[in-house]
C-alpha positions in Angstrom: 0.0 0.0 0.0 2.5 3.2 -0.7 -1.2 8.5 -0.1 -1.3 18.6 -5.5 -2.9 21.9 -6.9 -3.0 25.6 -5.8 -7.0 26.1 -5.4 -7.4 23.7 -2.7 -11.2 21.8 -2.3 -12.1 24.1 0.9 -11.5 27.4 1.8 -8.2 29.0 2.5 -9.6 31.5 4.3 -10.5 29.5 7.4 -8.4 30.3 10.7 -5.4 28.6 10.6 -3.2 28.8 13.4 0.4 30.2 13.2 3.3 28.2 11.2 6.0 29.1 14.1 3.8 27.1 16.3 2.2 24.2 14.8 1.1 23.1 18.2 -1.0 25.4 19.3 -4.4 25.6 16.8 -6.6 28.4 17.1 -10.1 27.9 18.6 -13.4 28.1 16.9 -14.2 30.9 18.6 -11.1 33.3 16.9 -11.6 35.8 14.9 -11.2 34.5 10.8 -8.2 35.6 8.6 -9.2 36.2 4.8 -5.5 35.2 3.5 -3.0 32.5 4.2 0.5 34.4 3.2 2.7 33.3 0.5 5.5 32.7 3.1 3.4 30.1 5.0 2.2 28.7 1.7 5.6 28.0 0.3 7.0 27.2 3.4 3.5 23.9 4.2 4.2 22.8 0.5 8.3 22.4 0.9 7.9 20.8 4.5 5.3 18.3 2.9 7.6 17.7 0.1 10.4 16.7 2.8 8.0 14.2 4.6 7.1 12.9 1.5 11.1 12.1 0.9 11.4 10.8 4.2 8.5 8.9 4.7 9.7 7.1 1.6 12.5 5.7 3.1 10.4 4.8 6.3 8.1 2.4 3.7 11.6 0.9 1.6 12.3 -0.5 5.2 8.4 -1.1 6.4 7.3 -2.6 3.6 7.7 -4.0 0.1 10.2 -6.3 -1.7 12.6 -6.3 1.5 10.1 -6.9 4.0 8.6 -9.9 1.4 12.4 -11.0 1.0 12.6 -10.9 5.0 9.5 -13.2 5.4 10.8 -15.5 2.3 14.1 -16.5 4.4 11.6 -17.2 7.3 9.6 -19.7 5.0 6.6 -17.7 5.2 3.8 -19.0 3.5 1.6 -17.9 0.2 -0.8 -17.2 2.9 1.2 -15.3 5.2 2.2 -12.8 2.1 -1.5 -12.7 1.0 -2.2 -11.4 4.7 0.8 -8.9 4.4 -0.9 -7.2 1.3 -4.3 -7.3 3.0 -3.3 -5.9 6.8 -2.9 -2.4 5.4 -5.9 -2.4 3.2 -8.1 -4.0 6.4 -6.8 -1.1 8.3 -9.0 1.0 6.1 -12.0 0.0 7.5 -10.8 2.0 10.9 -10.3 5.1 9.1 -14.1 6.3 9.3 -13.4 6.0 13.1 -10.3 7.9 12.8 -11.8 10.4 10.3 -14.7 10.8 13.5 -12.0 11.0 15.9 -9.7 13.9 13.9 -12.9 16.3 13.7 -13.3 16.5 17.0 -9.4 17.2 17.6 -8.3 21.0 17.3 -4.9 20.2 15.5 -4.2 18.3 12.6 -0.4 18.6 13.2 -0.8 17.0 16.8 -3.6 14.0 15.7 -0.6 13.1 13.2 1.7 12.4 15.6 -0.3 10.8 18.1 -1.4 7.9 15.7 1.4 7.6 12.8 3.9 9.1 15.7 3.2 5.6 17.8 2.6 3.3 14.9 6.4 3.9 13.3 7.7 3.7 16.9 6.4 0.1 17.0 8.6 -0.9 14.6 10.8 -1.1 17.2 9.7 -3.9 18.8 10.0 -6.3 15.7 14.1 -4.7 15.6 14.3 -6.3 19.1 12.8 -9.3 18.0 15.2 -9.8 15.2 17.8 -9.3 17.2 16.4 -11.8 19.5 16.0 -14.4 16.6 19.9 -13.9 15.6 20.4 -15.1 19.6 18.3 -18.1 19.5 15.5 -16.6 21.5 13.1 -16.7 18.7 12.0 -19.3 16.0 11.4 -17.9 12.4 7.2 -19.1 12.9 7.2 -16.6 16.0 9.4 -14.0 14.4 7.1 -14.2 11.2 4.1 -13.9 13.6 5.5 -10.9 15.4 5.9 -9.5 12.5 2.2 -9.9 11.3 1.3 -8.1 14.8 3.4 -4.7 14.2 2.2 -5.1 10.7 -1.3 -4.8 11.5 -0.7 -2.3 14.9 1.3 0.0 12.7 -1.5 -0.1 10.0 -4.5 0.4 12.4 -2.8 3.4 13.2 -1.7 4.5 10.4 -5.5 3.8 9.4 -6.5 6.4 11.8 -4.7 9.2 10.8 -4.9 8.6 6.8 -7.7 10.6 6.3 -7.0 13.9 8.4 -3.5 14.1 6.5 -5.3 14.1 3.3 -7.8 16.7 4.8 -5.0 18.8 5.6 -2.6 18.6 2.8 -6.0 18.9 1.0 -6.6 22.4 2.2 -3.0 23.5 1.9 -2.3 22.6 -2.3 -4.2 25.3 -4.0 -6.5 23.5 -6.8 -5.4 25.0 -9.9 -1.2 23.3 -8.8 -2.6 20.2 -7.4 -1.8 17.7 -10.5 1.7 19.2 -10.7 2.3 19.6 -7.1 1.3 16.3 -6.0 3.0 14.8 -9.4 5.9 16.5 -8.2 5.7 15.5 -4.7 5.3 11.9 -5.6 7.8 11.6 -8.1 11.0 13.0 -5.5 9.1 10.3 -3.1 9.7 7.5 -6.1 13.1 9.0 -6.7 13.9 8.2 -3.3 13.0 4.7 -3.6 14.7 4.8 -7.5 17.6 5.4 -5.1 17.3 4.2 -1.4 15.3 0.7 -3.2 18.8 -1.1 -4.8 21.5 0.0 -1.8 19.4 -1.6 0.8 19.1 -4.4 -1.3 22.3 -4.8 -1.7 22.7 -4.3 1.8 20.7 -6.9 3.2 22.3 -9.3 0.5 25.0 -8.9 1.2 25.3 -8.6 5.4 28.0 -10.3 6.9 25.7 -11.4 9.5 23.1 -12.8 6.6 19.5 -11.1 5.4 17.7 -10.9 8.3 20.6 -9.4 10.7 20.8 -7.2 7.3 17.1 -6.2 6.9 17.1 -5.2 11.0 19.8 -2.9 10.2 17.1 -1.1 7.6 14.6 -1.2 9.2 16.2 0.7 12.0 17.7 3.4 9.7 13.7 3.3 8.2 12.2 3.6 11.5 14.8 7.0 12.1 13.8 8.4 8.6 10.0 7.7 9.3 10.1 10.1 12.8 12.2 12.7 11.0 9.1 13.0 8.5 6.8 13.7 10.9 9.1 16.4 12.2 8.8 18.1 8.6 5.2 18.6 9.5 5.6 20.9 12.2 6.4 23.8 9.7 3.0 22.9 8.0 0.6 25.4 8.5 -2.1 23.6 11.0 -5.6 23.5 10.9 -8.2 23.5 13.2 -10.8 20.6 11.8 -13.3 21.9 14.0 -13.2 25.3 12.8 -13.0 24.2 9.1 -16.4 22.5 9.6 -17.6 25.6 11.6 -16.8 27.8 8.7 -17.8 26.2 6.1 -21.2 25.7 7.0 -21.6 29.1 8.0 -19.9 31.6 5.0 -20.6 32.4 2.4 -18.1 34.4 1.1 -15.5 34.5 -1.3 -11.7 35.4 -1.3 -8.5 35.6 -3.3 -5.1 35.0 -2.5 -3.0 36.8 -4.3 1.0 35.6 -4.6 4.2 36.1 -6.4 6.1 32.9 -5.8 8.7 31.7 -8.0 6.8 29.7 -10.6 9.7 27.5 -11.2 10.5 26.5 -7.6 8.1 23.2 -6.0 4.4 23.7 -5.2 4.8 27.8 -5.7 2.7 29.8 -6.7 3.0 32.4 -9.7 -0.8 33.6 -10.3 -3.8 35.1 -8.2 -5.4 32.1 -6.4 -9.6 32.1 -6.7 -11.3 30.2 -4.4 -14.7 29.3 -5.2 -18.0 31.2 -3.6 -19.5 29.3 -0.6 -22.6 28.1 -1.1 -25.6 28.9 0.7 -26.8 25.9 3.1 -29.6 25.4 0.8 -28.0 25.4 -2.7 -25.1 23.0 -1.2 -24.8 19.3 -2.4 -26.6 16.8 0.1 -23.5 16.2 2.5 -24.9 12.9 3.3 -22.2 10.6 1.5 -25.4 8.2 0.7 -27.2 10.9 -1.4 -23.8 12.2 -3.2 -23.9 10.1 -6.2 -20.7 11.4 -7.6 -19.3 9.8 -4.6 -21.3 6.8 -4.9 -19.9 5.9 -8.9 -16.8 6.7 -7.5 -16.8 4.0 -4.5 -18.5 1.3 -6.5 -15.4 1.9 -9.1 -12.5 2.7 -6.5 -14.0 -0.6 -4.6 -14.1 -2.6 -7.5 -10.3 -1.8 -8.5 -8.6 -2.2 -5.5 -9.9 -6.1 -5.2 -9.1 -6.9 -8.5 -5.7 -5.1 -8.6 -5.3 -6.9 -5.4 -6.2 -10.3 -6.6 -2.8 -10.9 -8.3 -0.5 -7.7 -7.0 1.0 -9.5 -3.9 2.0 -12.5 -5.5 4.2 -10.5 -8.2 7.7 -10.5 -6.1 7.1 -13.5 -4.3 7.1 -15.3 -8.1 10.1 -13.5 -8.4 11.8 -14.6 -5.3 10.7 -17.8 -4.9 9.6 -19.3 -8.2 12.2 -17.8 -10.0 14.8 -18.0 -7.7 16.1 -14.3 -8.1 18.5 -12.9 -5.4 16.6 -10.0 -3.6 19.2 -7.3 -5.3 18.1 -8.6 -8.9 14.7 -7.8 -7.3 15.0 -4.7 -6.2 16.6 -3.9 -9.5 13.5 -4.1 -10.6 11.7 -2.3 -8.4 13.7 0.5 -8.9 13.3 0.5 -12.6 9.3 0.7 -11.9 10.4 3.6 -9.0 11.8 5.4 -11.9 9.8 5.3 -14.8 6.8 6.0 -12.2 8.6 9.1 -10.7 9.5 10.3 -14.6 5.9 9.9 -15.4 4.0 11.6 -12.1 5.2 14.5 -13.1 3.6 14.4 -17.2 0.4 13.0 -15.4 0.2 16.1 -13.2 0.2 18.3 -15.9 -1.8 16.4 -18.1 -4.8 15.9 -15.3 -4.5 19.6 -14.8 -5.1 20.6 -18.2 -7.9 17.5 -19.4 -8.8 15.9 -15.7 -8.6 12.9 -13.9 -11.1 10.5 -15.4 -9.7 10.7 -19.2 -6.4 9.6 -17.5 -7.8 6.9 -15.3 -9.5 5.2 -18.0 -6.6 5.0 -20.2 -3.9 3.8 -17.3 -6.4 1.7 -16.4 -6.6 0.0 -19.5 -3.5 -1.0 -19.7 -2.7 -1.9 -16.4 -5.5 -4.3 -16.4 -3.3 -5.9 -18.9 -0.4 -6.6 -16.8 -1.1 -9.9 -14.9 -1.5 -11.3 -18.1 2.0 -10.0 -19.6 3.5 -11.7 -16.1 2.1 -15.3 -17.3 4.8 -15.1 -20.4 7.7 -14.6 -17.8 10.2 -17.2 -17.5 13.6 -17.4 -16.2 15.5 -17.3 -19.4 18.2 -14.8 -20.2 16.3 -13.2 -21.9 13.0 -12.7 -19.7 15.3 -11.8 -17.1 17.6 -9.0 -18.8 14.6 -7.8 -21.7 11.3 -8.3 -20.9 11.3 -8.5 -17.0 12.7 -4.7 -16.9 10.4 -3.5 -19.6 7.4 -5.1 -17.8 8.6 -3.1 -14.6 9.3 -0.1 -16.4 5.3 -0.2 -18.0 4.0 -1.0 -14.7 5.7 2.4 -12.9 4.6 4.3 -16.1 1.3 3.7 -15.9 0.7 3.6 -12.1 2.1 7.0 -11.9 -1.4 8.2 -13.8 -3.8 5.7 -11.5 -2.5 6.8 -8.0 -2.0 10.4 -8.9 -5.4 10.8 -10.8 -7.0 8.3 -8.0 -6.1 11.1 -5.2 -7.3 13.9 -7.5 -10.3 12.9 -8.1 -11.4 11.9 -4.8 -10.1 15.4 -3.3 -12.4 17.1 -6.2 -15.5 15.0 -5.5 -15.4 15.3 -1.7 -17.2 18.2 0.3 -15.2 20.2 2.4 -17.1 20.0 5.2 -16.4 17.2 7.0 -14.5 16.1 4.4 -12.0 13.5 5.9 -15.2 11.4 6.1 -15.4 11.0 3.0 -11.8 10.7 2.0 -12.2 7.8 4.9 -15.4 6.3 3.7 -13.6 5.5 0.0 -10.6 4.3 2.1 -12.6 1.6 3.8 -14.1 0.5 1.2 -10.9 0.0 -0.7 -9.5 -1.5 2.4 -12.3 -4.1 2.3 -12.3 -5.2 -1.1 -8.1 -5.2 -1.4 -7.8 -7.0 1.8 -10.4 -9.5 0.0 -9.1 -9.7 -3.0 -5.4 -10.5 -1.7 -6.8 -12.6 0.8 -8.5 -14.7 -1.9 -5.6 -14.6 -4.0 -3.5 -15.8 -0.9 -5.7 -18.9 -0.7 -6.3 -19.8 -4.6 -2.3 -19.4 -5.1 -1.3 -22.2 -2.3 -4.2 -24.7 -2.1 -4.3 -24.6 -6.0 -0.6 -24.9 -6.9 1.6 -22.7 -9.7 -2.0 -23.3 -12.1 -3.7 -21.7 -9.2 -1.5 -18.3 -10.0 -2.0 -18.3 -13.3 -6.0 -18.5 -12.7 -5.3 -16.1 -10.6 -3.7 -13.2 -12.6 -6.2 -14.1 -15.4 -9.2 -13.7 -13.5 -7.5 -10.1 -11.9 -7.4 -9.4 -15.6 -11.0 -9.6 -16.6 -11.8 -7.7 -13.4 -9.5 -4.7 -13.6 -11.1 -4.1 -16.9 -14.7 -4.6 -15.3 -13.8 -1.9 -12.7 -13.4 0.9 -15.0 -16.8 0.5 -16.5 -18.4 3.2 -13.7 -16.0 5.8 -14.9 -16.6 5.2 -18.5 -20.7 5.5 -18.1 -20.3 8.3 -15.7 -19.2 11.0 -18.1 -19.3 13.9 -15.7 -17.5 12.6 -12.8 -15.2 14.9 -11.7 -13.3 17.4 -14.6 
């Protein structure tokens, strides 16, 4: 699992509380500013950029081909990485309650580091218990379950504070930058990984002390890069989620930022900022997220997806690893090669989205991703597989996914109310989270009771599907712009 523009989807114009002092959020009772300045702009949108960076490395030691390569030299089962790909998804389901919990909070900067504060810190405990494994003191069946445990505490934390970050950097990127800023955004994440992704491969392949003593030694250095993130969000401006709701339910004005940023320096601003004029109570879309059929269309697709794409996505690096054979470093080779052809391309999709929208782009990506699980059934082992056509797969699959996740986010941002509007960013999350965890949960099961033919059902199955999904954005022509 692996989360920009200059108008934002809610008004700038709500009380914010001072960038010097994150911490302390000014109370629905304060009097309202009409203007965020320029400094405080520039200044949210570099420190977001930073976490992003950072928080990448935190999810290269968390997650992904090492953490799968660490649970391969425990002879974890197919099962075991089916429930790996479906604990984060799962943890979805708590983000309504999390969402609940964050608009009653006063600071978006503080919720943040109470719930993905504690649930990096926990990674801890899995550090000790590798190093307890390279002492004897541990089996690999009760290191692999200890691991499952973090997994899904880390997650169910991480869960609850998804959807007030989006909230908040949602209210931060001004909408007319958010493709590009978010494009951009992503793509120095994905550079990180293009870069961080093969030297801790190497690393752990190469430890004196052997894989796991090496993957301890990045997931520590992860679990340092992941609180160093949050850190970048204290020069965020923060916002008051009560008094966001308060004021958007009771203004109806409208104002204009006007700023002279740089227009060649990340997430700046070079042009007057519009925001759009509150509506009245009476002339506003039904906030009930059951009545919001842009909304609706938009689950039943985003739902949809995620279980097909999950159906065959976990089982991708463990047919590298362990059907194939491949040494983790080959591997992450490969991941980096998708790291880098999807950081290359986030920044084209931002553009792109900002000039013809989200859905054009979603449909097309979609398309051919949905082909992928059937290009995997012609890999082999062969020279030529595994110097050709295994880096040009990878390279097709970053490509591509650059225009999904970016457009994904988008769209979701631009169909969401503002008022309580890490509800609804929640609400689509849980869904997801439902039908991925399903989908790789089913996978999981068809893959090791059903043999190798039980992958190749499998990813032709998640083929069919993926294409099935993308019929709700192709009948609903005005969803989103």
């Amino acid at each position: 699992m692996d989360s920009s523009q200059i108008e934002t989807g809610a008004p700038l114009s709500i009380e914010i509380a001072q960038i010097a002092s994150p911490s302390t959020t000014l109370s629905p009772t304060s009097t309202f500013s009409p203007r965020i300045s320029k400094d405080a702009i520039r200044t949210s949108l570099r420190a977001s950029t930073a976490d992003g960076v950072f928080a990448a490395v935190f999810s290269i030691g968390t997650g992904g081909i090492l953490l799968g390569n660490f649970l391969v030299g425990l002879d974890a089962s197919p099962v075991v990485f089916g429930m790996v790909s479906s604990i984060p998804m799962l943890a979805n389901l708590f983000q309504p309650m999390g969402a609940y919990l964050s608009e009653r909070s006063t600071s978006r900067f503080q919720y943040s580091l109470r719930t993905h504060g504690i649930g990096r810190l926990l990674w801890l405990i899995l550090l000790i218990g590798i190093v307890s494994f390279s002492w004897g003191g541990l089996n690999s069946n009760q290191l692999v379950i200890l691991s499952l445990l973090i997994l899904v505490c880390s997650h169910l934390l991480g869960g609850l504070g998804a959807a007030s970050w989006l909230s908040w950097i949602a209210m931060l990127v001004p909408r007319q930058l958010r493709g590009r800023y978010f494009g951009l955004r992503n793509s120095l994440a994905n550079l990180t990984e293009l870069v961080g992704l093969p030297i801790a491969g190497l690393a752990v392949s190469h430890w004196y002390g052997g894989s796991i003593q090496g993957y301890g030694v990045i997931l520590l250095l992860g679990i340092i890069f992941g609180i160093v993130s949050l850190g970048c969000q204290y020069f965020q401006v923060d916002i008051n989620p009560q008094l966001q709701n308060t004021y958007y339910a009771n203004s109806s004005k409208t104002s204009e930022i006007q700023s002279d940023l740089a227009p060649n320096e990340p997430g700046e601003i070079s042009e007057p900022i519009s925001l759009p004029q509150m509506p009245t109570p009476q002339n506003q879309i039904d906030s009930s997220i059951w009545k919001n059929s842009n909304f609706l269309v938009f689950l039943l697709y985003f739902g949809s997806w995620t279980f097909a794409v999950n159906l065959s996505a976990p089982f991708f690096n463990l047919y590298l690893l362990d059907t194939l054979n491949l040494d983790v470093s080959w591997v992450t080779f490969y991941n980096s090669l998708r790291a880098g052809a999807h950081m290359l391309m986030l920044i084209v999709w931002g553009r792109l989205a900002d000039k013809i929208g989200n859905r054009p782009i979603l449909i097309s990506t979609g398309i051919l991703i949905a082909v992928i699980p059937w290009l995997w059934l012609k890999m082999g082992s062969s020279p030529l597989d595994l110097w050709l056509w295994l880096p040009l797969l990878h390279i097709f699959i970053g490509a591509n996914w650059g225009g999904v996740d970016l457009c994904n986010n988008n769209l979701q941002i631009e169909i969401a109310p503002v008022k309580n509007q890490s509800i609804y960013f929640a609400t689509a999350a849980a869904v997801a989270g439902a039908s991925g965890a399903l989908g790789a949960t089913i996978g999981g099961f068809i893959a090791q009771f059903a043999g190798s033919f039980g992958i190749a059902e499998v990813f032709i199955v998640s083929g069919v599907l993926r294409l099935a999904s993308l019929v709700p954005l192709i009948v609903k022509k005005d969803l989103g712009s």
